[in-house]
N, CA, C and O atoms as a GROMACS GRO file, in nm:
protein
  480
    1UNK      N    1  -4.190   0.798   0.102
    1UNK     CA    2  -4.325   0.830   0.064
    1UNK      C    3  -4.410   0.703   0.054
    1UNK      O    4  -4.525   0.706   0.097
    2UNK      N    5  -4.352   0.575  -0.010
    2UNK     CA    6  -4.412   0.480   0.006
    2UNK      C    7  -4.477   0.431   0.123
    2UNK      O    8  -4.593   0.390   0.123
    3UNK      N    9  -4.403   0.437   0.221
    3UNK     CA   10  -4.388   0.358   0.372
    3UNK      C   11  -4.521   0.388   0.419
    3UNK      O   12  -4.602   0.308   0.463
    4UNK      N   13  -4.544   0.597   0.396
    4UNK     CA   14  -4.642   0.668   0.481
    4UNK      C   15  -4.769   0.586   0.362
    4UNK      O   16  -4.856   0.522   0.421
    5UNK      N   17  -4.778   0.589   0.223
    5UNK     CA   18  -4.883   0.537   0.193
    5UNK      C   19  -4.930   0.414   0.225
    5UNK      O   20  -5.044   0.372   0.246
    6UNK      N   21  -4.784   0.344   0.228
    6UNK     CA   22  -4.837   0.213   0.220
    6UNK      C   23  -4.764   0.149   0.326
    6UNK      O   24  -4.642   0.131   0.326
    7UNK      N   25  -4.883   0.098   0.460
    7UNK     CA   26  -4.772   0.046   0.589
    7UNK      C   27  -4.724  -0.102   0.588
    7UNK      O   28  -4.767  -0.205   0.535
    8UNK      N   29  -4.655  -0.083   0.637
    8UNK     CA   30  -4.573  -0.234   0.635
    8UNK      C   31  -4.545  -0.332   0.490
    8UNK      O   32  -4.552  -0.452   0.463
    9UNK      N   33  -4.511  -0.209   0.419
    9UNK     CA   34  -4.405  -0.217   0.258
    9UNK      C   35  -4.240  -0.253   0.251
    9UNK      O   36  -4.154  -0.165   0.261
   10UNK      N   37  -4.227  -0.316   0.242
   10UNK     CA   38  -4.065  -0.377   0.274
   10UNK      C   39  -3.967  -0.288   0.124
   10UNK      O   40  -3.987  -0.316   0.006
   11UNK      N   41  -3.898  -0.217   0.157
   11UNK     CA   42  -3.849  -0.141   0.071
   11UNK      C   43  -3.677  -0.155   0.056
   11UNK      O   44  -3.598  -0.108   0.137
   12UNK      N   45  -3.645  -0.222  -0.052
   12UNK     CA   46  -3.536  -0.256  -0.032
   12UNK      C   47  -3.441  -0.212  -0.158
   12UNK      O   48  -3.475  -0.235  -0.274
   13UNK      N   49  -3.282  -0.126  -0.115
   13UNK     CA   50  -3.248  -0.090  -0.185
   13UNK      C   51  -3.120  -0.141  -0.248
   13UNK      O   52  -3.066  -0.201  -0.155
   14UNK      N   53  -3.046  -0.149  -0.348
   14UNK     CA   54  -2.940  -0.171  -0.410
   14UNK      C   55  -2.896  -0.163  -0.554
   14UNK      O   56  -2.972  -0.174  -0.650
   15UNK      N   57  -2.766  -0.142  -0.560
   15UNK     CA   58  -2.707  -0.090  -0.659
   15UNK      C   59  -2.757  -0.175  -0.805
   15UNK      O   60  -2.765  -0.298  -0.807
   16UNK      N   61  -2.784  -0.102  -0.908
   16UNK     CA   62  -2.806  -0.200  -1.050
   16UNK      C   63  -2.673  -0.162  -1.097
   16UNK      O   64  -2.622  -0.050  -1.093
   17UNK      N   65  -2.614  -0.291  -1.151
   17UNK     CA   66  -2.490  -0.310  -1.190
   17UNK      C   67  -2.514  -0.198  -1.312
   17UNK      O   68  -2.630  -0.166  -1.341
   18UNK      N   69  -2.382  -0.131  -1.396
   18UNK     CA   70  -2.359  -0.061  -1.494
   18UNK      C   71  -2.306  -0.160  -1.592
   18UNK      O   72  -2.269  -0.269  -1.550
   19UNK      N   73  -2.298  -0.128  -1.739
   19UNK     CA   74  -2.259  -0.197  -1.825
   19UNK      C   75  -2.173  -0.248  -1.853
   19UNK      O   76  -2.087  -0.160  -1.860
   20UNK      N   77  -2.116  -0.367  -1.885
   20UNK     CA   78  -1.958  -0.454  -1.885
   20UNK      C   79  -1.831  -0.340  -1.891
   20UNK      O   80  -1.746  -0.332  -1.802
   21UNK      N   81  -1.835  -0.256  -2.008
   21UNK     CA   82  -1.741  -0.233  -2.030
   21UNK      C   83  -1.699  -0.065  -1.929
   21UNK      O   84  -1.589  -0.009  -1.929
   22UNK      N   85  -1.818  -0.022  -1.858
   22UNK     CA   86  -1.763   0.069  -1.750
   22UNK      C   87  -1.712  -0.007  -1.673
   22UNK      O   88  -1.595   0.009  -1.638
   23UNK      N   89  -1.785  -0.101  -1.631
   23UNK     CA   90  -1.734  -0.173  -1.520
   23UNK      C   91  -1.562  -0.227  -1.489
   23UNK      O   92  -1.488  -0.235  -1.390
   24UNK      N   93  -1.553  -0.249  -1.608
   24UNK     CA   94  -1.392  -0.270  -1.676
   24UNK      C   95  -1.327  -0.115  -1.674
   24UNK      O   96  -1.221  -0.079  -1.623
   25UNK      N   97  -1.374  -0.077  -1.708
   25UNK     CA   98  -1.271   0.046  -1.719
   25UNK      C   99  -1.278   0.137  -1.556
   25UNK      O  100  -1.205   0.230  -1.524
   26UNK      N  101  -1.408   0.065  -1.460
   26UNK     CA  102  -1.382   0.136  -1.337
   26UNK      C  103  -1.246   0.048  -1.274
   26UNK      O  104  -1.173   0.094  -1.187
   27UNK      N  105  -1.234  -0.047  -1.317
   27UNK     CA  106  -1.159  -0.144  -1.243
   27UNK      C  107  -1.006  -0.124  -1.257
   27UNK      O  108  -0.914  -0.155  -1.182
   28UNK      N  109  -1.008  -0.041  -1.420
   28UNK     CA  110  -0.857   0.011  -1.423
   28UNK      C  111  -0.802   0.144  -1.378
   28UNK      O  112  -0.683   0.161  -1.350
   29UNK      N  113  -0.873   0.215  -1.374
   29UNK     CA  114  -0.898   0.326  -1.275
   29UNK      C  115  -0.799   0.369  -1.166
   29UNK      O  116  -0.741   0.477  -1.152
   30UNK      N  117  -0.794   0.225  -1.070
   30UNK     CA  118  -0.687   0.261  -0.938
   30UNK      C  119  -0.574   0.222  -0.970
   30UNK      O  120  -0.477   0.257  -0.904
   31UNK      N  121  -0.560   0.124  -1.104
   31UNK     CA  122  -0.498   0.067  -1.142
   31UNK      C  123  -0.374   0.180  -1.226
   31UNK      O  124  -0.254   0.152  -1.230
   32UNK      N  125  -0.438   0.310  -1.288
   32UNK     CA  126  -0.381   0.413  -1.327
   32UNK      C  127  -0.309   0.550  -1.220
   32UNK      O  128  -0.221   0.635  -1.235
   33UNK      N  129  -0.410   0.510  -1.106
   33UNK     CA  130  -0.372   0.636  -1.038
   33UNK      C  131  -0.262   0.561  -0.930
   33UNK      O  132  -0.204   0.640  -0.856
   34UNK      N  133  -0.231   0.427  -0.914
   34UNK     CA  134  -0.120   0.375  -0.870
   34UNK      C  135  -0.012   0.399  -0.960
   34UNK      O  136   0.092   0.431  -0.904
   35UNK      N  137  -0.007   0.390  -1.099
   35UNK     CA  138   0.093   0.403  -1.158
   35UNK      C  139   0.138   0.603  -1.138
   35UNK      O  140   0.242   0.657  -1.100
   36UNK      N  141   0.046   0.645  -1.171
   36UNK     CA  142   0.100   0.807  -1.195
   36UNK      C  143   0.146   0.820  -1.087
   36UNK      O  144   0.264   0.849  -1.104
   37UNK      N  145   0.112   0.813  -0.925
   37UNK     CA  146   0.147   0.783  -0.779
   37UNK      C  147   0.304   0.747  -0.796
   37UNK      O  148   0.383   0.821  -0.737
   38UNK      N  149   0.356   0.640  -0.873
   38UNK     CA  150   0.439   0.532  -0.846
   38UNK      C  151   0.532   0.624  -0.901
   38UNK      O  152   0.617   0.656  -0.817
   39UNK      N  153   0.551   0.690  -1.034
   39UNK     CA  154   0.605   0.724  -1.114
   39UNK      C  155   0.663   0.870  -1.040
   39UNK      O  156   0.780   0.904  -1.027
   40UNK      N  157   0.524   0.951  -0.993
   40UNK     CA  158   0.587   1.077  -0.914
   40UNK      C  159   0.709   1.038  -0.826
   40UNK      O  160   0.821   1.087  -0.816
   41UNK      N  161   0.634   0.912  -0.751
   41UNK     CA  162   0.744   0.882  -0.629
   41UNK      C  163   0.900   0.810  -0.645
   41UNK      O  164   0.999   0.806  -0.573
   42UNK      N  165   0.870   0.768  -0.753
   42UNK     CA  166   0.990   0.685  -0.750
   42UNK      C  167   1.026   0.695  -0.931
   42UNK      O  168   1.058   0.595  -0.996
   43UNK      N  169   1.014   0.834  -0.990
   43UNK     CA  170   1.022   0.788  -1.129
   43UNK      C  171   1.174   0.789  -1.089
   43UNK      O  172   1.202   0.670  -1.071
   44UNK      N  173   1.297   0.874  -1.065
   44UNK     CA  174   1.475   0.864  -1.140
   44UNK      C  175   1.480   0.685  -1.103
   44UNK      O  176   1.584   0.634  -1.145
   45UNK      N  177   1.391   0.592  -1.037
   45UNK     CA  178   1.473   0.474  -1.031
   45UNK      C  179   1.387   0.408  -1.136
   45UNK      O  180   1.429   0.300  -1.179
   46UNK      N  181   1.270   0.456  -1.184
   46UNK     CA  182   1.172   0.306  -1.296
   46UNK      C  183   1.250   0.362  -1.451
   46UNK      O  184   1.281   0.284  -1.540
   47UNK      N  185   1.272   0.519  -1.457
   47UNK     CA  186   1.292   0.529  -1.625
   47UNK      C  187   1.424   0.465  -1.650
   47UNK      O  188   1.453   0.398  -1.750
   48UNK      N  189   1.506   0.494  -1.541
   48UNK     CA  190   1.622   0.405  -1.611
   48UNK      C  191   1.618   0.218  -1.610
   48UNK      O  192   1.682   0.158  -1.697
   49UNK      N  193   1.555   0.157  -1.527
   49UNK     CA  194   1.518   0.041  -1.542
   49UNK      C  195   1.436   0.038  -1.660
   49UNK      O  196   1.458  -0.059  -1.733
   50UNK      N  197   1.344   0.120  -1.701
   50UNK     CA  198   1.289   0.097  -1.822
   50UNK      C  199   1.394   0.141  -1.982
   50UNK      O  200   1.375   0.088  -2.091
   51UNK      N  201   1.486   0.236  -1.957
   51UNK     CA  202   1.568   0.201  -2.079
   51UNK      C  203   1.610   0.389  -2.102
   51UNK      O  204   1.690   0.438  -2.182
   52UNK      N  205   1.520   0.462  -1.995
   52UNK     CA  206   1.541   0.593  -2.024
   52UNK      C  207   1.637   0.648  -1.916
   52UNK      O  208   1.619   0.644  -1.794
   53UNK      N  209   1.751   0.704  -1.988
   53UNK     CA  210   1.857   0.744  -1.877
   53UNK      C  211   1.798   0.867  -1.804
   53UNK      O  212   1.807   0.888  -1.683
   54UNK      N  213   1.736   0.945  -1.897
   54UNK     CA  214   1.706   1.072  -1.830
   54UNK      C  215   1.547   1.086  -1.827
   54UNK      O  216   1.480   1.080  -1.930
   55UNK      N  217   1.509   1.101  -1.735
   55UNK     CA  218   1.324   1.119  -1.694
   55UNK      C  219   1.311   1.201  -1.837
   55UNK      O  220   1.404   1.271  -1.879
   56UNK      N  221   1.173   1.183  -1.914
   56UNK     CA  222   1.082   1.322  -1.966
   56UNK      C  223   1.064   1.399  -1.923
   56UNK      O  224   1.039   1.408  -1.803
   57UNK      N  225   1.067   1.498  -2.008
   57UNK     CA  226   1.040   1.698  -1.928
   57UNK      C  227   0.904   1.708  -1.825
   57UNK      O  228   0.883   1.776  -1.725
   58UNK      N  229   0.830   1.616  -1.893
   58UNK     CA  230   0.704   1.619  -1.832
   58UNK      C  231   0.752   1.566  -1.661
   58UNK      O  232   0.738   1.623  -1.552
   59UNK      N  233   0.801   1.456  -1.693
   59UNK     CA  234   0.852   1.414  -1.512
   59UNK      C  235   0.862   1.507  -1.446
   59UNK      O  236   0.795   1.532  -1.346
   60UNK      N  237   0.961   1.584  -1.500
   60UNK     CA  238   1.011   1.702  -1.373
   60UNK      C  239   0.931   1.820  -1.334
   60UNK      O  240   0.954   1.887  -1.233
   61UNK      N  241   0.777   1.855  -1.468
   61UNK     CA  242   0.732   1.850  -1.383
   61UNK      C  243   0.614   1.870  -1.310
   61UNK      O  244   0.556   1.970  -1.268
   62UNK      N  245   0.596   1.750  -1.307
   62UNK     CA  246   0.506   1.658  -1.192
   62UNK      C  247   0.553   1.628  -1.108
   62UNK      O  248   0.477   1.619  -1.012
   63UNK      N  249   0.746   1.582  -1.073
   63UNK     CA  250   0.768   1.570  -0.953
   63UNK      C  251   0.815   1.754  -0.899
   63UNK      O  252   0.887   1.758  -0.799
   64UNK      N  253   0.788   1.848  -0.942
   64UNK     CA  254   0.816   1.967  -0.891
   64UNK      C  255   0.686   2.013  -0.830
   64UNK      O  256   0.690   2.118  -0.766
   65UNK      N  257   0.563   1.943  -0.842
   65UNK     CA  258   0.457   1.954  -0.798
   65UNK      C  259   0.419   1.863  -0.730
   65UNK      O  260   0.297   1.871  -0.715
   66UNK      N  261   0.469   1.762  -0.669
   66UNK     CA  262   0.504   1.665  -0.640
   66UNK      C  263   0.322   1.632  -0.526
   66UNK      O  264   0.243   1.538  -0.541
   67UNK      N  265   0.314   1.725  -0.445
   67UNK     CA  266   0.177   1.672  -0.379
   67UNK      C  267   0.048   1.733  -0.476
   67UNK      O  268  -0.047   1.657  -0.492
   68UNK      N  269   0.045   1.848  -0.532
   68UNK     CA  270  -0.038   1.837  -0.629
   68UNK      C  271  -0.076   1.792  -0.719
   68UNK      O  272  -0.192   1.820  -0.750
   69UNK      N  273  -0.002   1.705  -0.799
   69UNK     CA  274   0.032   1.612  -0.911
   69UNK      C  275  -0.094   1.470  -0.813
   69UNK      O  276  -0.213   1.452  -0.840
   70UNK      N  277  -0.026   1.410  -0.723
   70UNK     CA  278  -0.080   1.306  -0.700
   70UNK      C  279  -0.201   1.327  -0.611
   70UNK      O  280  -0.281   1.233  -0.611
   71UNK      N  281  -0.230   1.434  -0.532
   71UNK     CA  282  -0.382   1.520  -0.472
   71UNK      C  283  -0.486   1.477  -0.616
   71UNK      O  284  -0.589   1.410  -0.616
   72UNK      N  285  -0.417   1.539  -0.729
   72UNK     CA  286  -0.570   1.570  -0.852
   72UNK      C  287  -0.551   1.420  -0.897
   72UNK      O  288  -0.652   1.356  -0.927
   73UNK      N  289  -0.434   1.362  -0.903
   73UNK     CA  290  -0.421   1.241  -0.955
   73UNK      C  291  -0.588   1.118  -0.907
   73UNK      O  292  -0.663   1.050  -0.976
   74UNK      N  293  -0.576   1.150  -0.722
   74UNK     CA  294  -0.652   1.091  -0.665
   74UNK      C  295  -0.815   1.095  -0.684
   74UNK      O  296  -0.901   1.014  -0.719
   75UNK      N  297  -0.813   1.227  -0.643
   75UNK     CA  298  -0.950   1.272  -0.669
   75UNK      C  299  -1.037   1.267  -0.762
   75UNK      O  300  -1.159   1.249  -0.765
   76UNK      N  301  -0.918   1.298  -0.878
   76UNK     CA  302  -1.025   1.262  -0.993
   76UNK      C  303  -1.066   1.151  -1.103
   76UNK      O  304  -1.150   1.136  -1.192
   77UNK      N  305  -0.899   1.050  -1.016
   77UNK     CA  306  -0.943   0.925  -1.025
   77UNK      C  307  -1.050   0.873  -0.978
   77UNK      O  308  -1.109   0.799  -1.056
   78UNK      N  309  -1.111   0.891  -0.837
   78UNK     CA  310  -1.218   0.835  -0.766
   78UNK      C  311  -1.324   0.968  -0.818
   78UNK      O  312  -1.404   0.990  -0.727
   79UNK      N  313  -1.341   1.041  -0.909
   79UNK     CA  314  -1.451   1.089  -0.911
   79UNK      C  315  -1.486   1.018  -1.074
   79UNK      O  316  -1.604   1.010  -1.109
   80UNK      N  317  -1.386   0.976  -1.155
   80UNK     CA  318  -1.436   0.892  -1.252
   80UNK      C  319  -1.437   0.776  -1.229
   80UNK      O  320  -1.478   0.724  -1.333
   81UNK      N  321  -1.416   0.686  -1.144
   81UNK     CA  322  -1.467   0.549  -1.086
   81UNK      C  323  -1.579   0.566  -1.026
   81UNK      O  324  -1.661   0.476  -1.047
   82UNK      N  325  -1.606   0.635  -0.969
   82UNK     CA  326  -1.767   0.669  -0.922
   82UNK      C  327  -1.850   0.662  -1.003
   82UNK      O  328  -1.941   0.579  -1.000
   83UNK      N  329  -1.828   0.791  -1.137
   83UNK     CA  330  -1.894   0.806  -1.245
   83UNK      C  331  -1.919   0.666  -1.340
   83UNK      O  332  -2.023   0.639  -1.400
   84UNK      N  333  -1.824   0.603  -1.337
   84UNK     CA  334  -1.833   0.492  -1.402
   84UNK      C  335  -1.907   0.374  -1.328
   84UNK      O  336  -1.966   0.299  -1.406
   85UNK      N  337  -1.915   0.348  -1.216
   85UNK     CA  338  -1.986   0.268  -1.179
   85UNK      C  339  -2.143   0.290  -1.157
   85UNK      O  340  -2.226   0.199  -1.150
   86UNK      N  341  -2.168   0.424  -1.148
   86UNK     CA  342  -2.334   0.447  -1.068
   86UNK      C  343  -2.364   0.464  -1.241
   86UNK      O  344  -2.320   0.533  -1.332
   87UNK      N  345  -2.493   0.328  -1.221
   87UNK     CA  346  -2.573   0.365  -1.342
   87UNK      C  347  -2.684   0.452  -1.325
   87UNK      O  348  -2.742   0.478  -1.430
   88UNK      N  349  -2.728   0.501  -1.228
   88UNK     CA  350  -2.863   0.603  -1.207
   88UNK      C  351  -2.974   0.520  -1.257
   88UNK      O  352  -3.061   0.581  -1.319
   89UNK      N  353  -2.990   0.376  -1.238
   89UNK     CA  354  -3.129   0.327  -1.290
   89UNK      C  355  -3.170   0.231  -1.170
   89UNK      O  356  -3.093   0.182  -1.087
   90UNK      N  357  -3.327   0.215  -1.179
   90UNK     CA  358  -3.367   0.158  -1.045
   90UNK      C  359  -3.478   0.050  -1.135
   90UNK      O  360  -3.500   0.054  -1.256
   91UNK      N  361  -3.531  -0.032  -1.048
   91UNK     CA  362  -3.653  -0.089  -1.074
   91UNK      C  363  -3.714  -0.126  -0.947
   91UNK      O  364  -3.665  -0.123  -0.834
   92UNK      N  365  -3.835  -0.164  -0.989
   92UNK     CA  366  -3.951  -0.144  -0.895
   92UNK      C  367  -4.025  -0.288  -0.881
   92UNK      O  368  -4.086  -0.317  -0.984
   93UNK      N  369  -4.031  -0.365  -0.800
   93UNK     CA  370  -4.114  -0.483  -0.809
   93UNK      C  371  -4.240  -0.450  -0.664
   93UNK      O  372  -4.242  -0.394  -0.554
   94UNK      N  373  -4.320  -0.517  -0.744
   94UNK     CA  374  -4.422  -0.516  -0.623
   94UNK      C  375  -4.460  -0.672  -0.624
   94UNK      O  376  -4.470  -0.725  -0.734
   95UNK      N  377  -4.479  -0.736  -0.527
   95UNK     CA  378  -4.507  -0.875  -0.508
   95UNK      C  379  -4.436  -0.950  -0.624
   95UNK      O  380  -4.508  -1.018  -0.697
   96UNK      N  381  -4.343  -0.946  -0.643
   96UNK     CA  382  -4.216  -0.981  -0.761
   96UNK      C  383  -4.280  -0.952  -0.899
   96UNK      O  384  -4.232  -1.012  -0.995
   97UNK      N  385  -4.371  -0.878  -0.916
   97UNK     CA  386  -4.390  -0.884  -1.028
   97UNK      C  387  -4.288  -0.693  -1.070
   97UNK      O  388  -4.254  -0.624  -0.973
   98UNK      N  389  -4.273  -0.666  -1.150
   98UNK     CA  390  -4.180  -0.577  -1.221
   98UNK      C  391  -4.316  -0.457  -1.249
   98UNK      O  392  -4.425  -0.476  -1.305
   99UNK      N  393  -4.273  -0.365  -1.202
   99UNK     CA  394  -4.356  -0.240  -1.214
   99UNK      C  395  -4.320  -0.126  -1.275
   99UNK      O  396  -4.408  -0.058  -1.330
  100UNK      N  397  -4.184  -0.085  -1.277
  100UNK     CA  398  -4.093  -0.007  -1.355
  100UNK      C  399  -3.950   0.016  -1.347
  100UNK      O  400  -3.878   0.044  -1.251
  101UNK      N  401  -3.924  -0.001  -1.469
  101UNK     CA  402  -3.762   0.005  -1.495
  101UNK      C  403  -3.717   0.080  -1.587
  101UNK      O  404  -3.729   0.072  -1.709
  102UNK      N  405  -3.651   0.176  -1.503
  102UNK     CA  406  -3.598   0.281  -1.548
  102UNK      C  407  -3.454   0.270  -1.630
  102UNK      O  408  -3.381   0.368  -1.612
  103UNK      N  409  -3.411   0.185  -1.703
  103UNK     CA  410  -3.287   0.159  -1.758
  103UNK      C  411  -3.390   0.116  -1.911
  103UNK      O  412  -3.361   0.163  -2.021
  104UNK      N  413  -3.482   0.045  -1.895
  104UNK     CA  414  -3.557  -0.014  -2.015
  104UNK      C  415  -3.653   0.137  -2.091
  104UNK      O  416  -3.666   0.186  -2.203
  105UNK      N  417  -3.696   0.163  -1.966
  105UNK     CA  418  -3.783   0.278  -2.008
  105UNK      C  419  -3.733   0.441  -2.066
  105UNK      O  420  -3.649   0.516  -2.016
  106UNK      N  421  -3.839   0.464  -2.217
  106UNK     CA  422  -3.764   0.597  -2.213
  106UNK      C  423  -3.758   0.744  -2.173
  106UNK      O  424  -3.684   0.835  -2.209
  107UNK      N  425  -3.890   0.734  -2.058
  107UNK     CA  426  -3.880   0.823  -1.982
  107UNK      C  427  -3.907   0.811  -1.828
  107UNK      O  428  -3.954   0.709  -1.776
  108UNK      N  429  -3.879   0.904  -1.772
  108UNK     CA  430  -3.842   0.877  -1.625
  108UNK      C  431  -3.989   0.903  -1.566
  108UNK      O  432  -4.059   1.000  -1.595
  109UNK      N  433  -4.035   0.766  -1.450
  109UNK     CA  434  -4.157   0.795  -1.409
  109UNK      C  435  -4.146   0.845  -1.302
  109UNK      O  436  -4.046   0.817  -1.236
  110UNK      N  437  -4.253   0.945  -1.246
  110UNK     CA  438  -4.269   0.997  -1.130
  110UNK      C  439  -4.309   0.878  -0.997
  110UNK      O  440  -4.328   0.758  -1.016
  111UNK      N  441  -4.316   0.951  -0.862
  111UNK     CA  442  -4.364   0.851  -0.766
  111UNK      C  443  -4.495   0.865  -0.784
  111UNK      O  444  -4.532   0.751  -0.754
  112UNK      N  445  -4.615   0.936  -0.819
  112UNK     CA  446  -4.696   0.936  -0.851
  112UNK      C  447  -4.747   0.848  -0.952
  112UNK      O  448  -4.853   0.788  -0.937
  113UNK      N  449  -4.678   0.838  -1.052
  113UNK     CA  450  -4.668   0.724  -1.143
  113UNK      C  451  -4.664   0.575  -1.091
  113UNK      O  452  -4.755   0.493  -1.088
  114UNK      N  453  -4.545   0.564  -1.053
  114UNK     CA  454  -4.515   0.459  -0.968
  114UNK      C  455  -4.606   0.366  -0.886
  114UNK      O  456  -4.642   0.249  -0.893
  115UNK      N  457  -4.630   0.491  -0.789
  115UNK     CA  458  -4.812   0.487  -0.671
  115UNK      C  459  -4.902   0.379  -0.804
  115UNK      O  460  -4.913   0.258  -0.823
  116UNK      N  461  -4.943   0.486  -0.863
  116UNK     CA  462  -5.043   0.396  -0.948
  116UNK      C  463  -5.054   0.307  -0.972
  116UNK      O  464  -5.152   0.244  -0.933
  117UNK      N  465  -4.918   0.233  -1.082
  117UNK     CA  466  -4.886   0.105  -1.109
  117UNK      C  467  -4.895   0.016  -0.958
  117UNK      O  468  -4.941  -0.096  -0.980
  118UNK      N  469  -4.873   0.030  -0.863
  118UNK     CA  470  -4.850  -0.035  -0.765
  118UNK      C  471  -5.011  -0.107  -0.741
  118UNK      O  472  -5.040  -0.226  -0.743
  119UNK      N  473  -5.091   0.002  -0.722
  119UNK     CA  474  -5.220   0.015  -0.708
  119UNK      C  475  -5.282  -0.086  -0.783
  119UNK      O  476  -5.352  -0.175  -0.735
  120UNK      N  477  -5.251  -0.070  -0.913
  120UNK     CA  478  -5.351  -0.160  -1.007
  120UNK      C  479  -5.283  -0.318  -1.015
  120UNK      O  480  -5.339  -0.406  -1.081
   0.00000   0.00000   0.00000
């Protein structure tokens, strides 16, 4: 909508980082769904290296479900790493000066809004 108002507007887009501690917790994320992965696949050889002769009830079963277990494992690992990384906030500069920011601000401006500020 900009472009058609306004020609030869250089419009450029990219991600605003999310807050330290999503960011951390997106990062452990694959870090979890490798382990539950690891554990389906290969738990009778890690519990006894870890000290348990016989798997937990729960093991058996997750490996009796063995591709469904690690299918939801995936998916909804990467649908909360997603969630955790997209902050949904943008800002707006016009000739570097700052026009609106939607992470600071407490309500959400329209492009109409936007238009304006640009304007003045």
């Amino acid at each position: 909508m900009l472009e058609t108002s306004f020609p030869g507007i250089d419009v450029v887009l990219s991600n605003y980082p999310p807050a330290f501690p999503k960011r951390l917790l997106s990062k452990l994320v694959p870090v979890v769904q490798v382990g539950v992965i690891g554990i389906v696949m290969a738990g009778e050889q890690i519990f006894p290296r870890l000290g348990y002769m016989t798997p937990p009830p729960w093991y058996f079963s997750m490996r009796a479900n063995r591709f469904g277990t690690i299918a939801s494992t995936w998916l909804f690992g990467n649908f909360v790493q997603s969630f955790l990384q997209s902050s949904g906030a943008f800002e707006v500069y016009c000739n570097g000066e700052l026009v609106s920011d939607s992470s600071r601000s407490t309500s959400f401006m329209t492009s109409d809004q936007i238009t304006f500020n640009i304007i003045i």
